[in-house]
MARMISE-774740 format. One record per residue (C-alpha): chain; residue number from 1; z, x, y; residue in three letters. Coordinates in steps of 0.25 Angstrom, whole numbers. Each point is the difference from the previous one (the first is absolute). Example, Ala and Ser with C-alpha at 12.3 -4.5 7.8 and 13.67 -1.06 7.14 Angstrom:
+--------+-----+-------+-------+-------+---------+
| cadena | num |     w |     u |     v | residuo |
+--------+-----+-------+-------+-------+---------+
|      A |   1 |    31 |    49 |   -18 |     Ala |
|      A |   2 |    -2 |     6 |    14 |     Ser |
+--------+-----+-------+-------+-------+---------+
This chain:
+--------+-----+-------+-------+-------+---------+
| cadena | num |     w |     u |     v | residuo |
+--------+-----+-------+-------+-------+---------+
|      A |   1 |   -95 |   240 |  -244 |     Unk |
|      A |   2 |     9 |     8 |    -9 |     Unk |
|      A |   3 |     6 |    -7 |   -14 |     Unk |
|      A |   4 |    12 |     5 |    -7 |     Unk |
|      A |   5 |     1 |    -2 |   -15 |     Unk |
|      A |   6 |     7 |   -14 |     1 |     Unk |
|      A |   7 |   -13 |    -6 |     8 |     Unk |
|      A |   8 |    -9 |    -2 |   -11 |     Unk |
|      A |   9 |     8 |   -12 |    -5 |     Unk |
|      A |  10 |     2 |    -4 |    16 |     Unk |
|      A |  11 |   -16 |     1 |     1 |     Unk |
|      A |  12 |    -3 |    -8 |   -14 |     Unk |
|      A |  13 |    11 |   -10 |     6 |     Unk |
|      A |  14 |    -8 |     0 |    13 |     Unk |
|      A |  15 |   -14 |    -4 |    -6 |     Unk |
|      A |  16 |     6 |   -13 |    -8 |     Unk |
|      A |  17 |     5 |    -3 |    13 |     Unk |
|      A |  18 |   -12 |     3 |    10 |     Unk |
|      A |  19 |   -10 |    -7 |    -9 |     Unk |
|      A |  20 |     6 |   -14 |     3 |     Unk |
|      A |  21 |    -1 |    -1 |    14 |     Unk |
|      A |  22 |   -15 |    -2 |     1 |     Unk |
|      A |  23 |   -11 |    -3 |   -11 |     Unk |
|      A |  24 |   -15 |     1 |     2 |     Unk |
|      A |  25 |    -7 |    -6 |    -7 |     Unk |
|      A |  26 |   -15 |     6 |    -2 |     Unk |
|      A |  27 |   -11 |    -8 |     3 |     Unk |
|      A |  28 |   -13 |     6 |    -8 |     Unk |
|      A |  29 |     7 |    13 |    -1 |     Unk |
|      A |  30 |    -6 |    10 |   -11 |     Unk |
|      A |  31 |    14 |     7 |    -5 |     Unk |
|      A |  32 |    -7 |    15 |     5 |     Unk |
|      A |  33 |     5 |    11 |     9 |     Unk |
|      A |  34 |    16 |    -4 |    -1 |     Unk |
|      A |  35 |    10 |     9 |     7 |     Unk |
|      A |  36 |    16 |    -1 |    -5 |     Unk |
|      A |  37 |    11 |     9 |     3 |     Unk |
|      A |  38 |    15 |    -2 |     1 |     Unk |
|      A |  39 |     3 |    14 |    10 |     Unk |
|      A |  40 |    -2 |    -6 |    14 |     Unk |
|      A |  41 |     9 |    -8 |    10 |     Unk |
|      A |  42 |    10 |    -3 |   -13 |     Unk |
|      A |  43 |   -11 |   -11 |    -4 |     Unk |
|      A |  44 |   -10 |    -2 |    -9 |     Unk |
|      A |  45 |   -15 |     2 |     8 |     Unk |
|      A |  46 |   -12 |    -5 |    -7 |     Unk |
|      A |  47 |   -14 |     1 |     6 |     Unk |
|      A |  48 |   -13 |    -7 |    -7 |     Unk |
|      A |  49 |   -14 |    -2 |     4 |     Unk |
|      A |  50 |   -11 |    -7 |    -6 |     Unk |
|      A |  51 |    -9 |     9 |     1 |     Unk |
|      A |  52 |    -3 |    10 |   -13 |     Unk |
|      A |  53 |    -4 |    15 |     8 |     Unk |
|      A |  54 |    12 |     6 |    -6 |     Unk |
|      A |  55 |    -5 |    15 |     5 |     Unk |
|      A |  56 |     3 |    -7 |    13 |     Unk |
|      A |  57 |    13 |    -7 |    -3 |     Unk |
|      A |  58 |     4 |    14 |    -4 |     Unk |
|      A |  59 |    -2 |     6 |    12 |     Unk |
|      A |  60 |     6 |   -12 |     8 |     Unk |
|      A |  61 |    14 |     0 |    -8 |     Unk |
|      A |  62 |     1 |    12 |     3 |     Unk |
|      A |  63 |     0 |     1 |    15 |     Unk |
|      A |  64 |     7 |   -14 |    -2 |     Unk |
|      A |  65 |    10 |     8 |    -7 |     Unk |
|      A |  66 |     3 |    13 |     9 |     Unk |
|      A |  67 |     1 |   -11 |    11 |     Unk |
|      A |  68 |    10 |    -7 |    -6 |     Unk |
|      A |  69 |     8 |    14 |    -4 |     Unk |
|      A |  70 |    -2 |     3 |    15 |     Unk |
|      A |  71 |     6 |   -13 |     3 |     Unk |
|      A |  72 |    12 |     0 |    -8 |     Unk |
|      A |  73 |     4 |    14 |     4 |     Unk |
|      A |  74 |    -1 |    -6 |    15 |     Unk |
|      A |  75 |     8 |   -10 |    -1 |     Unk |
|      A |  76 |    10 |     1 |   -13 |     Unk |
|      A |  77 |    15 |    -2 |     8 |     Unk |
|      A |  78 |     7 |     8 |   -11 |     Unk |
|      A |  79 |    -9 |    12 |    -3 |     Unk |
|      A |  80 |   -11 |    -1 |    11 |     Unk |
|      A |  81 |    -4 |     3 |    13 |     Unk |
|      A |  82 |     7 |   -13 |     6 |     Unk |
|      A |  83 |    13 |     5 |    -7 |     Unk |
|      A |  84 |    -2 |    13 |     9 |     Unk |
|      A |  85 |     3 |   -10 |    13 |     Unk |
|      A |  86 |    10 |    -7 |   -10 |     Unk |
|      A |  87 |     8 |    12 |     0 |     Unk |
|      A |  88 |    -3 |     7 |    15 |     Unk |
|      A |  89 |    11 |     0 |     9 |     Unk |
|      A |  90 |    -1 |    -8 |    13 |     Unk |
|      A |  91 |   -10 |     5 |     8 |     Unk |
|      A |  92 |    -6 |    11 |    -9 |     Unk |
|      A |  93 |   -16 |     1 |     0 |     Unk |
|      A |  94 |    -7 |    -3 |   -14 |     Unk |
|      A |  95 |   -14 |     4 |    -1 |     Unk |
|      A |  96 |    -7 |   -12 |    -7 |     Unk |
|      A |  97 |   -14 |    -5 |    -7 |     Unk |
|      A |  98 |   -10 |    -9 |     8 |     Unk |
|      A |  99 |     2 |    -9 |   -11 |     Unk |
|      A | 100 |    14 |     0 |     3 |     Unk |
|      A | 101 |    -2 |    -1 |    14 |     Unk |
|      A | 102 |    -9 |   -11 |    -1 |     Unk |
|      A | 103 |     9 |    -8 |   -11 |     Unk |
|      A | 104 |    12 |     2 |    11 |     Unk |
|      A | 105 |    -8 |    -5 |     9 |     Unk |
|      A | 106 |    -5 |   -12 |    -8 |     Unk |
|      A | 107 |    15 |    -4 |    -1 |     Unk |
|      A | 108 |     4 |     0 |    15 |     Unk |
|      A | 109 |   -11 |   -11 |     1 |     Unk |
|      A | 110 |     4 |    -8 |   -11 |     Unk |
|      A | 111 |    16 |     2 |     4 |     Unk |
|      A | 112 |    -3 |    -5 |    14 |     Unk |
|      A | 113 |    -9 |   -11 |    -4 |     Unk |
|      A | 114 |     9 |    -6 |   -10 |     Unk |
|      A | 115 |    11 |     1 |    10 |     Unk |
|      A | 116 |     6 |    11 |   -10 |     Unk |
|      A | 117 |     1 |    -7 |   -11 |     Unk |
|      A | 118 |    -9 |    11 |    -5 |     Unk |
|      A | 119 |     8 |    10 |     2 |     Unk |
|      A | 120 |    -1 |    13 |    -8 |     Unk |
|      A | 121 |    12 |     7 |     5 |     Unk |
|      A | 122 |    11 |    -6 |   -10 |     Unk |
|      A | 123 |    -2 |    10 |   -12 |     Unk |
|      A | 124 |    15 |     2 |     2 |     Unk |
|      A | 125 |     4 |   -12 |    -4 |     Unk |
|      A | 126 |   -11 |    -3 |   -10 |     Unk |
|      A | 127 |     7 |    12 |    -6 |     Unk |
|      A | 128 |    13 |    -7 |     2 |     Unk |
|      A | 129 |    -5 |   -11 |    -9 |     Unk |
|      A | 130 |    -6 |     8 |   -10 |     Unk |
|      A | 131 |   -15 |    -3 |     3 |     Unk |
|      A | 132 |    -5 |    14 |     5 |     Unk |
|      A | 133 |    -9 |     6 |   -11 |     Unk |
|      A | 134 |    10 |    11 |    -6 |     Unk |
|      A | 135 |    11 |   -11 |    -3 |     Unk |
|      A | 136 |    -7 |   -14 |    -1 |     Unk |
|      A | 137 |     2 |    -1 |   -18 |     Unk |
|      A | 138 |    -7 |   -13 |    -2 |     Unk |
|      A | 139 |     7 |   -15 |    -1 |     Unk |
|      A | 140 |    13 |    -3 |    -5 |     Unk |
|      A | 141 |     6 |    15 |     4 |     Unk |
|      A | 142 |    15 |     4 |     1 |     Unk |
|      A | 143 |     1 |     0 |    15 |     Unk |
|      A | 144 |    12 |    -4 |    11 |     Unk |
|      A | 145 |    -5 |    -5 |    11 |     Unk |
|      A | 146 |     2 |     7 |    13 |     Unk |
|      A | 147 |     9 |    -8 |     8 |     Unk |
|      A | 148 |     0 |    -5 |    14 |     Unk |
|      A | 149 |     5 |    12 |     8 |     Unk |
|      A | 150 |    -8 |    10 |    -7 |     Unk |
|      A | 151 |   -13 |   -10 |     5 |     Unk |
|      A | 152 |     5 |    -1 |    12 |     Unk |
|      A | 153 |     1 |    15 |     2 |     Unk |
|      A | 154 |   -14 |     2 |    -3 |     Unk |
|      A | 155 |    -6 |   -11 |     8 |     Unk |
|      A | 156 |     0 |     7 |    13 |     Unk |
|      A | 157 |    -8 |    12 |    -7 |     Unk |
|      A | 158 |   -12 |    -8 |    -2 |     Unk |
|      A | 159 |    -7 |     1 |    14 |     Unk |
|      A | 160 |   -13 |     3 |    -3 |     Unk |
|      A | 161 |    -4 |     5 |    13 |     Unk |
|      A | 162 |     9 |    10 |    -2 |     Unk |
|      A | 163 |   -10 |     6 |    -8 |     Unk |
|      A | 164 |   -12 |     8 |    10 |     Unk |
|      A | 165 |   -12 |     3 |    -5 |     Unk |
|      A | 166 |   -12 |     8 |     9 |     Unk |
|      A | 167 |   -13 |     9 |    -1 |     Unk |
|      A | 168 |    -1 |    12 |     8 |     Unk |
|      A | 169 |    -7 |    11 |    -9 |     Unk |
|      A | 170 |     6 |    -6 |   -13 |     Unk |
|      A | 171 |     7 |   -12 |    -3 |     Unk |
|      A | 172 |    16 |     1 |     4 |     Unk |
|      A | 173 |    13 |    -9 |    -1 |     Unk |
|      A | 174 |    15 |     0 |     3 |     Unk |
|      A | 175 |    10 |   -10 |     0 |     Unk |
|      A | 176 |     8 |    -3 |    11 |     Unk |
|      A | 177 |    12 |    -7 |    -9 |     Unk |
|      A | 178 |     4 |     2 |   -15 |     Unk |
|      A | 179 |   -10 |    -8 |    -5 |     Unk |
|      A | 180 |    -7 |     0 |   -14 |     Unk |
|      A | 181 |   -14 |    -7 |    -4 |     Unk |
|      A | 182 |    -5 |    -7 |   -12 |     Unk |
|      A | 183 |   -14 |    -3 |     0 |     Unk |
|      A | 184 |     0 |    -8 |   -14 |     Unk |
|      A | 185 |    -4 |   -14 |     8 |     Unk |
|      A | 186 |   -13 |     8 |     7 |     Unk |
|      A | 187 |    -5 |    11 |    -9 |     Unk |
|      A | 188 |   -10 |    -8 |   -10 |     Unk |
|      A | 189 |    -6 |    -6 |    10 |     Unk |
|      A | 190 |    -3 |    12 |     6 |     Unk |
|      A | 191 |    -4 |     7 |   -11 |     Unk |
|      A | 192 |   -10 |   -12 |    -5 |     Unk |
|      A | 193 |    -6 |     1 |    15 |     Unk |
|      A | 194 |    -3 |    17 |    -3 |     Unk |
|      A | 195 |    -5 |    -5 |   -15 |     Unk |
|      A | 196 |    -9 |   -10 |     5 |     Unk |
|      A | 197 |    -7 |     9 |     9 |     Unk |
|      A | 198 |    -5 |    10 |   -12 |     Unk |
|      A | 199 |    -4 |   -12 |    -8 |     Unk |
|      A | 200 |    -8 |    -6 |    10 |     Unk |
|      A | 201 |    -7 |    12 |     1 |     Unk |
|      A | 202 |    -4 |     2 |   -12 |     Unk |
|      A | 203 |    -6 |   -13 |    -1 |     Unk |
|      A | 204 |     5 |    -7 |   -11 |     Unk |
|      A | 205 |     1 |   -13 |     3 |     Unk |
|      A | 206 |     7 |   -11 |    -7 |     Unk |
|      A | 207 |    16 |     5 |    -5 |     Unk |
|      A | 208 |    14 |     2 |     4 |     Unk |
|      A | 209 |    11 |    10 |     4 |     Unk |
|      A | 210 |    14 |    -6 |    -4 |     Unk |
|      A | 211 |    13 |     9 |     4 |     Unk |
|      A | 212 |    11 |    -7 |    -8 |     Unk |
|      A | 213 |    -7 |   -14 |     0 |     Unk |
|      A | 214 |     7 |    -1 |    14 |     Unk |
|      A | 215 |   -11 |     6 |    10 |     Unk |
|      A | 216 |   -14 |    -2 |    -6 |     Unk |
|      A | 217 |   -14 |     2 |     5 |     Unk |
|      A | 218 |   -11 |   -11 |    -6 |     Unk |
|      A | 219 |   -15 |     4 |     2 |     Unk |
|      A | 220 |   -10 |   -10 |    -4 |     Unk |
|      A | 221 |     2 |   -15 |    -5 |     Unk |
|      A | 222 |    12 |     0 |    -8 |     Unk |
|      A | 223 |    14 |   -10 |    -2 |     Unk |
|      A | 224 |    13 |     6 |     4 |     Unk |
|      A | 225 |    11 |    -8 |    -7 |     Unk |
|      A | 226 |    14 |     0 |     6 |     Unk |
|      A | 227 |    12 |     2 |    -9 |     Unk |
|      A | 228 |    11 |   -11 |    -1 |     Unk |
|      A | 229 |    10 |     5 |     5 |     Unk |
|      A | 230 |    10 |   -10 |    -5 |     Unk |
|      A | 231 |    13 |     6 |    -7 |     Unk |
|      A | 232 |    -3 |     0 |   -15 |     Unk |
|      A | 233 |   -14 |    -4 |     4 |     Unk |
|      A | 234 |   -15 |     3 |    -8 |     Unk |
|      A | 235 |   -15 |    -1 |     5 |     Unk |
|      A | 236 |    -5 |    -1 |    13 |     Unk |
|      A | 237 |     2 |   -11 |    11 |     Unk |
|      A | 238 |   -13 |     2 |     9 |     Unk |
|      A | 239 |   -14 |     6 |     0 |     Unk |
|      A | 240 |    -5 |     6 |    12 |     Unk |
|      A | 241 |   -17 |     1 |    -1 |     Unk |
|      A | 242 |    -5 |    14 |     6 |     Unk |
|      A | 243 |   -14 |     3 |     6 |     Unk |
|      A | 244 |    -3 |    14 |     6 |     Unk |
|      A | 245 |    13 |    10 |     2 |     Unk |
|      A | 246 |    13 |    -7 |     0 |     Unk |
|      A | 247 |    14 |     6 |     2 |     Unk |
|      A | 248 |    11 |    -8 |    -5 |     Unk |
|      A | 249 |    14 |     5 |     0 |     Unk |
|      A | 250 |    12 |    -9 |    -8 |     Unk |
|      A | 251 |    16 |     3 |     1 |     Unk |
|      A | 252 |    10 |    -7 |    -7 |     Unk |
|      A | 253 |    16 |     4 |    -4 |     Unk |
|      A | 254 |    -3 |    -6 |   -13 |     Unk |
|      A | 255 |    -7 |    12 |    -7 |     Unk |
|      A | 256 |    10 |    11 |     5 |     Unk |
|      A | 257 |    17 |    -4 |    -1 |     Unk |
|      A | 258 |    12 |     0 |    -6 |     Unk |
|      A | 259 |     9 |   -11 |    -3 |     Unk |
|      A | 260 |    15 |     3 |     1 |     Unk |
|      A | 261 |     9 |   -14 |    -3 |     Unk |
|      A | 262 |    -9 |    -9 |    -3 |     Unk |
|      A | 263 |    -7 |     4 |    16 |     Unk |
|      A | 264 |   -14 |     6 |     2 |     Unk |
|      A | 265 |    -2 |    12 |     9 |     Unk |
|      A | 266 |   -13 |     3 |     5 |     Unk |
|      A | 267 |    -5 |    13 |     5 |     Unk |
|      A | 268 |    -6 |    -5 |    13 |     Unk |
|      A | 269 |     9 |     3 |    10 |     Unk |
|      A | 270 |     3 |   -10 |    13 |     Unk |
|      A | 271 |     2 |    11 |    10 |     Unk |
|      A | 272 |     6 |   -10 |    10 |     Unk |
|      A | 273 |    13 |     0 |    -9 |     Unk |
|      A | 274 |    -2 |    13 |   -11 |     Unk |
|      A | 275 |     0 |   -10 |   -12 |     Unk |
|      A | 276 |   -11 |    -7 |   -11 |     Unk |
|      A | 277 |    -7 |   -11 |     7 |     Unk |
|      A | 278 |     4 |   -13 |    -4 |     Unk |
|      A | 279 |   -10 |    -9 |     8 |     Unk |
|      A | 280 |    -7 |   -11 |    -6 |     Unk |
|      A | 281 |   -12 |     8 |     0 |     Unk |
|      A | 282 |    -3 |     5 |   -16 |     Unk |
|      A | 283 |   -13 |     9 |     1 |     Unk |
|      A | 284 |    -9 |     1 |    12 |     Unk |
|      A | 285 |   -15 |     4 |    -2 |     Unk |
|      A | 286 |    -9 |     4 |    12 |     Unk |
|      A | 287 |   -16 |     1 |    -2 |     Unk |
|      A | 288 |    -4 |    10 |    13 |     Unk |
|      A | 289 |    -1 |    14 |     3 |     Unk |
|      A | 290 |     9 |     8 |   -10 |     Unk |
|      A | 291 |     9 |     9 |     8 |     Unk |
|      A | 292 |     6 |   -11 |     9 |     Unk |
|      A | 293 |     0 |   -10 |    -9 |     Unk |
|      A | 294 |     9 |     8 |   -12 |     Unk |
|      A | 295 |     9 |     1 |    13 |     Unk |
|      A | 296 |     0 |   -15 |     2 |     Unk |
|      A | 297 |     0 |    -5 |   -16 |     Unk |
|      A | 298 |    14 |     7 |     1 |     Unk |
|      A | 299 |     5 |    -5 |    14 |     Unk |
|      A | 300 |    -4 |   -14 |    -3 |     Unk |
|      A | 301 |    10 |     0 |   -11 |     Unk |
|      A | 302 |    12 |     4 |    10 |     Unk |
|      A | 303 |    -3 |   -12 |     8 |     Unk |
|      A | 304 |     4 |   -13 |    -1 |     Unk |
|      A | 305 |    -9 |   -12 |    -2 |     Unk |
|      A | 306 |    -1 |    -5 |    13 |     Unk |
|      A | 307 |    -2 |    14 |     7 |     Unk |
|      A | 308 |    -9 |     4 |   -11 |     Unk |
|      A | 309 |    -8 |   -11 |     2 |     Unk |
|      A | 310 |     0 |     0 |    15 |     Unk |
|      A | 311 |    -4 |    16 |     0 |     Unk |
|      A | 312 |   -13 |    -5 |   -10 |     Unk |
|      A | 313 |    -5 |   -10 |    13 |     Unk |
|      A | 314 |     3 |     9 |     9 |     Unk |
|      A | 315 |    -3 |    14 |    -5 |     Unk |
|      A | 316 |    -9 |     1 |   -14 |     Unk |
|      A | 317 |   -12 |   -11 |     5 |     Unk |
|      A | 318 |    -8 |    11 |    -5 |     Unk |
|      A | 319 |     5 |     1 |   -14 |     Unk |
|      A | 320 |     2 |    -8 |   -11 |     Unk |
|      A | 321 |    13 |    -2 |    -4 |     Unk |
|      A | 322 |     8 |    -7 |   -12 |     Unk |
|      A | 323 |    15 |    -2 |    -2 |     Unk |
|      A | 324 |     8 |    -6 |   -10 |     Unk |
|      A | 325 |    12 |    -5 |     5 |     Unk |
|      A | 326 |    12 |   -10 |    -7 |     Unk |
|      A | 327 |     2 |   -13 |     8 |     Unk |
|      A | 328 |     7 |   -13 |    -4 |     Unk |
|      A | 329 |   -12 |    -5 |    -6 |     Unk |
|      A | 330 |     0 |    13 |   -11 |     Unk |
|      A | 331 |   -10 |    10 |     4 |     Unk |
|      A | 332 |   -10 |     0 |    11 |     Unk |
|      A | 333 |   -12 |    10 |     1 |     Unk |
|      A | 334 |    -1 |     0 |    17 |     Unk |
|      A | 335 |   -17 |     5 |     2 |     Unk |
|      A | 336 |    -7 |     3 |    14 |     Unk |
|      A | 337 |   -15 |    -2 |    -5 |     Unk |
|      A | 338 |    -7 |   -10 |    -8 |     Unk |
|      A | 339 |   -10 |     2 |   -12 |     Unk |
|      A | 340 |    -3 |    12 |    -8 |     Unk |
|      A | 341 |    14 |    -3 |    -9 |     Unk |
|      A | 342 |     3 |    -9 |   -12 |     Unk |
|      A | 343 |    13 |    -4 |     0 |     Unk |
|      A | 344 |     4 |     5 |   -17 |     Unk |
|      A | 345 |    13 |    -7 |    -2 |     Unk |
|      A | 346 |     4 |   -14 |     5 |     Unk |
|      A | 347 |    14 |     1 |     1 |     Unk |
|      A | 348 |    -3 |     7 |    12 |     Unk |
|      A | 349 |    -3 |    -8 |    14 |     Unk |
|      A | 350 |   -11 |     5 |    10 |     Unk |
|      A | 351 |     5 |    -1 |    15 |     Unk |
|      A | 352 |   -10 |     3 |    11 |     Unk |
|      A | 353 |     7 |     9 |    10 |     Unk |
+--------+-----+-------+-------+-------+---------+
C-alpha cells in the first residue's frame, strides 16, 4: 500500500486503535523471536513464537513479509490491483493476481452465504461516509454526513455479482455495472490463512499471528482475551482457551468512528440501507476458519439480534461464535458452544444460543 506523508500519524493512530480489540495473553511464552511492524493493511501486525532459533525466525519474517507486500499491493482499493477494477470501465478486462482471484472468490461465498450482508461492493458509499482508507481521519473528525439521496443513488451500485471473476490462462475480471470493491472486511483473514501456512512449515510450534488485534491465528495452548467493547470501557470481558491452531476474528464500530452531535457513526456499513449499522449487536467474534469468518465477524454486526441469532443455529454449527449484544436487561454475551471460556466481567449475562 502506498503512504503519503500525512499517514504516519494515521498509522500511529491505527495501532492504539487495533490493539484493543483482542489481547492474548501468553501462557509459558519465552518473549523470543517477536515480529512488529506498523506498514501492512493500515494495522499494527505482530508475530511471536516461543521458540528461540532466531536464524530461522529470520528467514520466516521475511517470506512473511514479501507475502504480505504481495498481498497489500493485491488488494489496496486506492493504490492497488483492486483499484485497477475500481476504476475500469464497465465491461473492460483486468488482468489479476491468483491471490486476487482467490480473495474475490472468497467473497462471492461469504456474500451469498450471509445473504449479502457481506458484501464487498459498497466502497462507494464507505467513501461517501468517509471510511475508505485515503479519507477515514480518526474519531471525532469534521465531517457532514451524506444525506439520504446521495445514499440512495449509490445503493443500486453495490451488486456484487456485477463483478465476474474467471481463469482461462491467467486470472481476469470485468464488471458488468459500475461497481467498486472494498475488501477491508476479508483481507486479514486472508492474509493470516497465507501466514499460517509459512509458519507451519517451518515448525515452530507454540505463537501467534495478529493483523490488527481483529483477525489472529493462535498456535499452541494459549488465552485469548476479548476486549469490552462497552463505550468508555477498559479490560476485557471473556477468555477464550485455545489448544492446537485456532482462527479467531472480532469486529466491532467501537474502535473505528466518528461522533457528530452527540451520535456515533461506525465504519461497518449495513448494505441493505448504505448507513452505520445500528443493531443491537456490539462486536461479533467468530472462532473457525479465517477467510470466511473475517467475512462473518463483520456481517454479523449488520444483523439484527434475532437474525443473527437465528443465522448462528442454522449456518455456523461449525464455528464458535460470540456476540455481545444490548437488551433490557443491560448487556448480554449470546454464545453457541460451551466450555473452553471464562466469563472476565460480571456485568455481562451469558445466553446460550
Amino acid at each position: 500500500m502506498l503512504y503519503n506523508k500525512n499517514m504516519k500519524k494515521l498509522k500511529f493512530l491505527v495501532l492504539i486503535v487495533a490493539v484493543t480489540l483482542l489481547c492474548v495473553n501468553l501462557v509459558g511464552c519465552k518473549k523470543v523471536n517477536t515480529f512488529e511492524s506498523y506498514d501492512y493493511f493500515n494495522c499494527y501486525t505482530l508475530i511471536k513464537t516461543d521458540k528461540s532459533n532466531s536464524k530461522k525466525f529470520e528467514e520466516f519474517i521475511i517470506e512473511a513479509e514479501n507475502l504480505l507486500n504481495t498481498l497489500q499491493r493485491c488488494f489496496d482499493s486506492v493504490n492497488g490491483e483492486v483499484s485497477l477494477i475500481n476504476n475500469a470501465s464497465v465491461n473492460q478486462m483486468v488482468e489479476i493476481s491468483q491471490d486476487t482471484f482467490n480473495i474475490l472468490k472468497n467473497c462471492q461465498t461469504a456474500y451469498t452465504f450471509t445473504d449479502k450482508k457481506f458484501n464487498p461492493a459498497i466502497y462507494q458509499i464507505n467513501s461517501l461516509w468517509n471510511f475508505t482508507p485515503d479519507k477515514y481521519k480518526g474519531v471525532n473528525g469534521n465531517y457532514t454526513l451524506p444525506s439520504d439521496e446521495e445514499i440512495l443513488a449509490l445503493l443500486p451500485k453495490t451488486d456484487y455479482t456485477s463483478l465476474v471473476v474467471f481463469e482461462n490462462n491467467g486470472y481476469f475480471a470485468y464488471k458488468t455495472d459500475d461497481v467498486k470493491i472494498d475488501l477491508g472486511g476479508i483481507a486479514k483473514g486472508y492474509a493470516i490463512e497465507k501466514i499460517t501456512k509459512i509458519y507451519s512449515e517451518y515448525d515452530f510450534g507454540d505463537g501467534y499471528i495478529n493483523l490488527g488485534a481483529s483477525s489472529i491465528a493462535v498456535f499452541g495452548k494459549k488465552t485469548v482475551s476479548i476486549k469490552n467493547p462497552l463505550p468508555n470501557a477498559n479490560g476485557t470481558f471473556i477468555d477464550i482457551k485455545t489448544f492446537g491452531t485456532t482462527y479467531i476474528s472480532t469486529s466491532g464500530n467501537y474502535e473505528r468512528y466518528y461522533t457528530i452531535d452527540g451520535t456515533n457513526y461506525g465504519h461497518v456499513i449495513d448494505p441493505t440501507t448504505g448507513k452505520p449499522t445500528t443493531s443491537e449487536i456490539i462486536s461479533a467474534t467468530v472462532i473457525g476458519q479465517p477467510v470466511l469468518g473475517d467475512a462473518l465477524s463483520t456481517a454479523l454486526l449488520a444483523m439484527d439480534r434475532k437474525t443473527a441469532t437465528s443465522f448462528i443455529k442454522e449456518k455456523l454449527s461449525d464455528k464458535k461464535v460470540i456476540l455481545v449484544a444490548k437488551s433490557y436487561n443491560g448487556v448480554e454475551v449470546l454464545i453457541n458452544f460451551t466450555g473452553d471460556y471464562t466469563l472476565t466481567n460480571n456485568d455481562f449475562n451469558i445466553v446460550n444460543i
